[in-house]
PATIPA-891230 format. One line per field, with one value per residue (C-alpha): residue number from 1; y, z, x; residue in one letter. Coordinates in steps of 0.5 Angstrom, whole numbers, plus 500, padded with zeros to 3 digits. Example, Ala and Ser with C-alpha at 12.3 -4.5 7.8 and 13.67 -1.06 7.14 Angstrom:
2
kolmi <- (1; 2) .
yy <- (491; 498) .
zz <- (516; 514) .
xx <- (525; 527) .
roti <- (A; S) .
! end
This chain:
385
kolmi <- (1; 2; 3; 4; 5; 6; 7; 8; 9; 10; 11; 12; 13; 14; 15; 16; 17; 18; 19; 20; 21; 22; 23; 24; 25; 26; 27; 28; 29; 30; 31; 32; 33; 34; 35; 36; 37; 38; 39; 40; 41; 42; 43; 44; 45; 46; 47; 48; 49; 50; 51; 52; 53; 54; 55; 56; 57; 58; 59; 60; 61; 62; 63; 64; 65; 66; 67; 68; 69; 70; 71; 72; 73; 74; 75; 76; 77; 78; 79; 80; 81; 82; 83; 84; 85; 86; 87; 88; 89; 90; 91; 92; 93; 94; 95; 96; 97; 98; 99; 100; 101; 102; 103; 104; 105; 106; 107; 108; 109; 110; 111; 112; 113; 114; 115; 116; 117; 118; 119; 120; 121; 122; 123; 124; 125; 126; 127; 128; 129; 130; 131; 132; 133; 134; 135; 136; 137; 138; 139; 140; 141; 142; 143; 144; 145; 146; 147; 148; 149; 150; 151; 152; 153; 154; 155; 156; 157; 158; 159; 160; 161; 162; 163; 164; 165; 166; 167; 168; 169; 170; 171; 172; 173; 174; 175; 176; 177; 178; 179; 180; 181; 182; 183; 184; 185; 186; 187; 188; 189; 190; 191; 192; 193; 194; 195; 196; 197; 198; 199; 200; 201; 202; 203; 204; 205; 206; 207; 208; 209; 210; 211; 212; 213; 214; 215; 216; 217; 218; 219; 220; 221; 222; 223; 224; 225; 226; 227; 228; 229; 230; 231; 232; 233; 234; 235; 236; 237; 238; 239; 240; 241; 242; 243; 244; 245; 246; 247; 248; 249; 250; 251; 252; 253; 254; 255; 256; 257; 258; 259; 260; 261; 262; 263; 264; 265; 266; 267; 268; 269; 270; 271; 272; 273; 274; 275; 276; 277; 278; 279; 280; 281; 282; 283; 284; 285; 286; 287; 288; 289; 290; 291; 292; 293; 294; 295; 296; 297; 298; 299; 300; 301; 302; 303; 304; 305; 306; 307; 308; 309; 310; 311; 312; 313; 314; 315; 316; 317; 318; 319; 320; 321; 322; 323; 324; 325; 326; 327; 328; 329; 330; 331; 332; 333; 334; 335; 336; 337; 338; 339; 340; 341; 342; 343; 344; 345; 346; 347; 348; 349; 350; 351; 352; 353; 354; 355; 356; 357; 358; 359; 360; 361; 362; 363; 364; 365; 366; 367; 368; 369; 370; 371; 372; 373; 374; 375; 376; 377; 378; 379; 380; 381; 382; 383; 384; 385) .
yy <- (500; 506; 511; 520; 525; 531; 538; 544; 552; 553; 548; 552; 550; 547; 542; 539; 538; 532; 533; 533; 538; 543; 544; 545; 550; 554; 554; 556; 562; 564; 563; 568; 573; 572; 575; 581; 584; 582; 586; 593; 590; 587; 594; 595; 593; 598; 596; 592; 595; 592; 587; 580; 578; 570; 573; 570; 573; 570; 571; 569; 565; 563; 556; 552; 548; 545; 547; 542; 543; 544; 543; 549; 550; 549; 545; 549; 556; 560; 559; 564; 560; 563; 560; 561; 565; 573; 577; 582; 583; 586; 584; 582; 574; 574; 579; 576; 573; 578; 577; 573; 575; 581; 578; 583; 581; 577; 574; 570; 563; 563; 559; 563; 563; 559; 563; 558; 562; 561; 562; 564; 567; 574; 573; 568; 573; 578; 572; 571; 580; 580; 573; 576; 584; 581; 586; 587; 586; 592; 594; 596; 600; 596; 599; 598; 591; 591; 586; 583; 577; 570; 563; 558; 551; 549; 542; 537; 537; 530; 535; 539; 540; 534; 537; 538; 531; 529; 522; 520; 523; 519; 512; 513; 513; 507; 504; 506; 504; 497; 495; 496; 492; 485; 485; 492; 495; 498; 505; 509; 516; 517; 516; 521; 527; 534; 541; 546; 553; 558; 566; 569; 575; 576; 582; 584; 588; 594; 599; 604; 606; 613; 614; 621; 623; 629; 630; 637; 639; 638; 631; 626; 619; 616; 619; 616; 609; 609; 612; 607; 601; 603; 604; 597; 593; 598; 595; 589; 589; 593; 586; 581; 585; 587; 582; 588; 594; 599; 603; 611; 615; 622; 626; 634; 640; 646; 643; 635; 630; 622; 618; 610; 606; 606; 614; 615; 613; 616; 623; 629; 636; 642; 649; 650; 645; 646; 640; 642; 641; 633; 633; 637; 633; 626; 628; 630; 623; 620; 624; 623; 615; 611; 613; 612; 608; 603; 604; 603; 609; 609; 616; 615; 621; 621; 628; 630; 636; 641; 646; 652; 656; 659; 653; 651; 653; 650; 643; 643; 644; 638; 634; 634; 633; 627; 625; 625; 621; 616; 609; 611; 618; 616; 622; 619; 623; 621; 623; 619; 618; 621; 625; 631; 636; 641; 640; 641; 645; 637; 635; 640; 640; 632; 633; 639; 634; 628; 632; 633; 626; 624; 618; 620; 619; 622; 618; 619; 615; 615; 608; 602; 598; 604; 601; 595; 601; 606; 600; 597; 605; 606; 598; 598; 605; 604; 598; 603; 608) .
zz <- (500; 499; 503; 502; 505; 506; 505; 506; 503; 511; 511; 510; 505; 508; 511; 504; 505; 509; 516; 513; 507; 512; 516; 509; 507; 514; 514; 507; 509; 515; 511; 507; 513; 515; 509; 508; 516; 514; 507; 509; 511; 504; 503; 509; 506; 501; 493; 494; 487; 482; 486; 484; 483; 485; 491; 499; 504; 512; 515; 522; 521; 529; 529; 528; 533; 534; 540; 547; 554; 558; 565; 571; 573; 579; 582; 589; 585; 586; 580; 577; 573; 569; 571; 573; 577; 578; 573; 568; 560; 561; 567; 569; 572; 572; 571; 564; 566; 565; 558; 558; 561; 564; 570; 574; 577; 571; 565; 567; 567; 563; 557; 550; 544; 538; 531; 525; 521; 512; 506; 500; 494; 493; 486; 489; 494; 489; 485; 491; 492; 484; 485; 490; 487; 482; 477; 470; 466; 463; 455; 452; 446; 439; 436; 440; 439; 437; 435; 440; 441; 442; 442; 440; 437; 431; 428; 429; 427; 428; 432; 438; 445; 450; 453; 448; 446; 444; 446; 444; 436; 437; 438; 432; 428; 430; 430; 423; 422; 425; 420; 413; 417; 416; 423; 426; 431; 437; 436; 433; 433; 426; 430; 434; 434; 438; 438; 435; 438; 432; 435; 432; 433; 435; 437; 445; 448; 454; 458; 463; 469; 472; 479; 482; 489; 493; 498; 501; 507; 509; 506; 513; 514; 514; 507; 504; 507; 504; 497; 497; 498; 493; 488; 490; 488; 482; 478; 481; 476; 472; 470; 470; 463; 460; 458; 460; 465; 466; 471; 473; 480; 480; 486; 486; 491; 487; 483; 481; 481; 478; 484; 484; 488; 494; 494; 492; 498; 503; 500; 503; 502; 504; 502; 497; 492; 485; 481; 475; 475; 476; 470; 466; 467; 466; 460; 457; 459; 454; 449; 449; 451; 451; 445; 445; 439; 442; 449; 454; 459; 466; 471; 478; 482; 490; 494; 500; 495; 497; 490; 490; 487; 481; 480; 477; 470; 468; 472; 468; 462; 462; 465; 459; 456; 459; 459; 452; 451; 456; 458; 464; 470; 476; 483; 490; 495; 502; 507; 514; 519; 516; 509; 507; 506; 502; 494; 493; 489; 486; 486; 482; 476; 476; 476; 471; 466; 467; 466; 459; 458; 459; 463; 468; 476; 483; 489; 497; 501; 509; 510; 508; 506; 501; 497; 494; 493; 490; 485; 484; 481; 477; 474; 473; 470; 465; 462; 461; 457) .
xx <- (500; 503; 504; 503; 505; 500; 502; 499; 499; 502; 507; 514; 519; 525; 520; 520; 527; 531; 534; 541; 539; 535; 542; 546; 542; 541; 549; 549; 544; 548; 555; 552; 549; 557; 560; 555; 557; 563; 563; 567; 573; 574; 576; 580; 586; 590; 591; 583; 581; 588; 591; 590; 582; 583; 586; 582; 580; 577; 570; 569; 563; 559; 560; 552; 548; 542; 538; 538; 536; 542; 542; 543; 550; 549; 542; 543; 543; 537; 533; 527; 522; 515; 508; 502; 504; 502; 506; 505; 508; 516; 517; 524; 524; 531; 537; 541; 548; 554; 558; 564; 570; 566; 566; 570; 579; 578; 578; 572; 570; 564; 562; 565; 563; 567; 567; 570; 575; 573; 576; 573; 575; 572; 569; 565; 563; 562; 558; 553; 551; 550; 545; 541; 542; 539; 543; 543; 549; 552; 551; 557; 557; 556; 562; 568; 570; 578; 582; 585; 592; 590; 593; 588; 589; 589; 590; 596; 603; 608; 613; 612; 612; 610; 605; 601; 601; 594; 593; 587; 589; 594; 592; 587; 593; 597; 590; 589; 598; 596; 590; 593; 601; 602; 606; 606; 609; 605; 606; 612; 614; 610; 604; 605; 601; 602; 596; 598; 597; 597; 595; 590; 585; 580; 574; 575; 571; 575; 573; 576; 574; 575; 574; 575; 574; 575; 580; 578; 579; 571; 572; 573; 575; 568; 566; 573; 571; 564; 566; 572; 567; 562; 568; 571; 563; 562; 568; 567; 561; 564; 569; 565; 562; 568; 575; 580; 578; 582; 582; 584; 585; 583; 584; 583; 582; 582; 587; 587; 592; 593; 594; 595; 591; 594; 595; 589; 585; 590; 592; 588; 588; 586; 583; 577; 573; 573; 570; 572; 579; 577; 573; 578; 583; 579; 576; 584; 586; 579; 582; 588; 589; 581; 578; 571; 570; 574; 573; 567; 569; 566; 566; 564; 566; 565; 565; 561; 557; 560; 563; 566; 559; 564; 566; 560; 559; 566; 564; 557; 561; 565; 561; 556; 561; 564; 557; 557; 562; 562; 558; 555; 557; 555; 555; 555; 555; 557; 554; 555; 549; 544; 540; 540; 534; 537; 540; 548; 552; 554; 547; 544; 549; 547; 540; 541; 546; 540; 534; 537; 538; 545; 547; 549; 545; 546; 545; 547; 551; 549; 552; 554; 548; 546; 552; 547; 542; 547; 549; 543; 540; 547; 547; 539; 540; 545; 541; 536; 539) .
roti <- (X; X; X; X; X; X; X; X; X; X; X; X; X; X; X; X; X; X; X; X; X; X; X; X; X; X; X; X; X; X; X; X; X; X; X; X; X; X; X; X; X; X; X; X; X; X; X; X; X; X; X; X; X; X; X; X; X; X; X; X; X; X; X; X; X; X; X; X; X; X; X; X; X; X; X; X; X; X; X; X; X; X; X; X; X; X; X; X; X; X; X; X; X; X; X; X; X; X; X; X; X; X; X; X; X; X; X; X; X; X; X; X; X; X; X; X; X; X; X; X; X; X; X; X; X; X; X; X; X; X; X; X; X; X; X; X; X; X; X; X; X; X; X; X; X; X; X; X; X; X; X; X; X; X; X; X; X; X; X; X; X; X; X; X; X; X; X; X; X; X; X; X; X; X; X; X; X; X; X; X; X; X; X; X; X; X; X; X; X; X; X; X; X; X; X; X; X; X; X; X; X; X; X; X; X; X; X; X; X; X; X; X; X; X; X; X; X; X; X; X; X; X; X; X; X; X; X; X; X; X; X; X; X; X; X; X; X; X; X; X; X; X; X; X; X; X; X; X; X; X; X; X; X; X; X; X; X; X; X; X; X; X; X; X; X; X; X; X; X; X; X; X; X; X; X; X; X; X; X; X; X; X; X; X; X; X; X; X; X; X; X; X; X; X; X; X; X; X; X; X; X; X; X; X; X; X; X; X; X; X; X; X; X; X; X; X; X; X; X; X; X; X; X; X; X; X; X; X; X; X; X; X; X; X; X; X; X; X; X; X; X; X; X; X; X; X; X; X; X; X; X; X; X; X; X; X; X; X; X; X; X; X; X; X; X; X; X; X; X; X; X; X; X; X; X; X; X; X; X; X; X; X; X; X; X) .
! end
């Protein structure tokens, strides 16, 4: 007689799984909740955005386990318990126990708690934020495909390099040697057959990346950690498009400089802001090395809004400018703890730009969960345009 389960519309998803799979996929679900927290220290370390991109990083993970009764540690210990006795919701039955190592003239004796150490590669972090951002990929303009150098296979030869001996190639041409012999031998060396790499051309697509950052005296540590997680998550989708990314560092005051990466995050300045001179100076580098009909080209640019009021007429020039010329142009604004109520100067050159149809998008930064949010606007919009 066969046996059936009944389900119902309430019964939870993961109860039609096994026990086993139930704990696979609730650790995989708090590995998962581990990373994100863990997130800002991807970025903690100098050259984040051109090092290696196979490189590791180590997330602590609390170590799981299944609920269980556990007794009193000491049966004489008084104890206070809820019933049906009188009481009240909020009332506090018990005062909680201290923390360890809280325990004062000493490092305590309580019961600690075990983290395990993972390794992951931040490609597949950065695999699992895109899978449940659910970002679109970026289109690169149809016509900025070069030619670019490869090596590929193409054919055999009965010479080459052992390592690239086919086997499988040849056994066929002893088998074929040994059908028409009266007497033959195994293999010889006329069997052999070696992969030949031939190098070709083949279309490539590349884009380049500018990012640029007000280092001004107004600009605080704080600013510069959001602006520098937001560069690092936006290239990361950037290269998962293009098969080369270059990448650039502006930094200006009133004046603007070339930086390499390690630089561009620790330099500072003081005095006034004038944007303009980030923009002049990115839109001579477009010019002169990264043609746009073959390059995709990317601006992002983080300050805390704040521009010199002179300045504006110039940085609206080569703004649209830039705009017209790039993929993309995204603003950033890092405002740490809490929103503005008031346009700034920044803001209001983005918005006029955009309302004219440009690609170009502006968004706030007060903490690092708007990240997700600032990248999810600029991919989303960029696939729009």
């Amino acid at each position: 007689m066969a046996n059936f389960i009944t389900m119902s519309a309430e019964t939870p998803w993961y109860d039609l799984f096994s026990r086993g799979s139930r704990d696979w996929l609730r650790h995989n679900q708090k590995v998962r909740d581990a990373v994100q927290q863990n997130l800002p220290n991807l970025v903690a370390g100098p050259d984040v955005m051109t090092g290696a991109q196979d490189r590791t990083v180590q997330v602590p993970v609390h170590l799981l386990e299944h609920a269980r009764f556990r007794l009193a540690d000491s049966w004489n210990k008084p104890q206070s318990a809820a019933g049906q006795g009188k009481g009240k919701p909020g009332d506090v039955l018990r005062q909680a126990d201290p923390s360890p190592g809280e325990e004062s003239g000493g490092g305590g004796n309580n019961e600690g708690e075990v983290k395990l150490m993972l390794e992951f590669k931040v490609d597949d972090i950065i695999d699992w934020l895109w899978e449940e951002l659910q970002l679109p990929d970026l289109k690169p303009r149809h016509n900025t495909a070069i030619e670019d150098d490869s090596m590929v296979r193409e054919g055999w030869d009965k010479h080459g390099a052992r390592a690239r001996l086919d086997r499988r190639r040849t056994v066929k041409e002893a088998v074929k040697r040994r059908a028409i012999q009266e007497n033959p031998v195994p293999f010889t060396n006329e069997d052999l057959r070696f992969r030949q790499l031939v190098q070709r051309r083949k279309p490539a697509t590349n884009a380049v990346v500018l990012f640029a950052l007000d280092v001004s005296a107004s600009m605080t540590e704080a600013e510069r950690k959001l602006a520098k997680s937001f560069f690092f998550f936006v290239l990361q989708g950037i290269r998962r498009r293009y098969a080369k990314v270059e990448t650039r560092f502006i930094a200006h005051t009133t004046q603007a400089w070339e930086f390499s990466e390690s630089e561009f995050f620790n330099v500072s300045g003081t005095g006034g802001t004038g944007a303009s001179t980030a923009f002049k100076l990115a839109l001579e580098m477009i010019e002169k090395e990264y043609d746009p009909a073959r390059y995709n080209g990317y601006l992002f640019y983080a300050s805390d809004g704040e521009n010199f009021t002179e300045d504006r007429p110039a940085a609206t020039d080569y703004l649209n400018t830039l705009a017209g010329l790039l993929n993309f142009v995204g603003y950033v604004e890092t405002v740490p703890g809490t929103h503005r109520t008031t346009e700034t100067e920044m803001k209001a050159i983005c918005h006029e730009i955009e309302h004219a149809g440009a690609p170009i998008s502006a968004c706030d930064l007060t903490r690092h969960d708007d990240v997700w949010q600032a990248i999810r606007k600029f991919f989303i919009k960029q696939q729009a345009e």
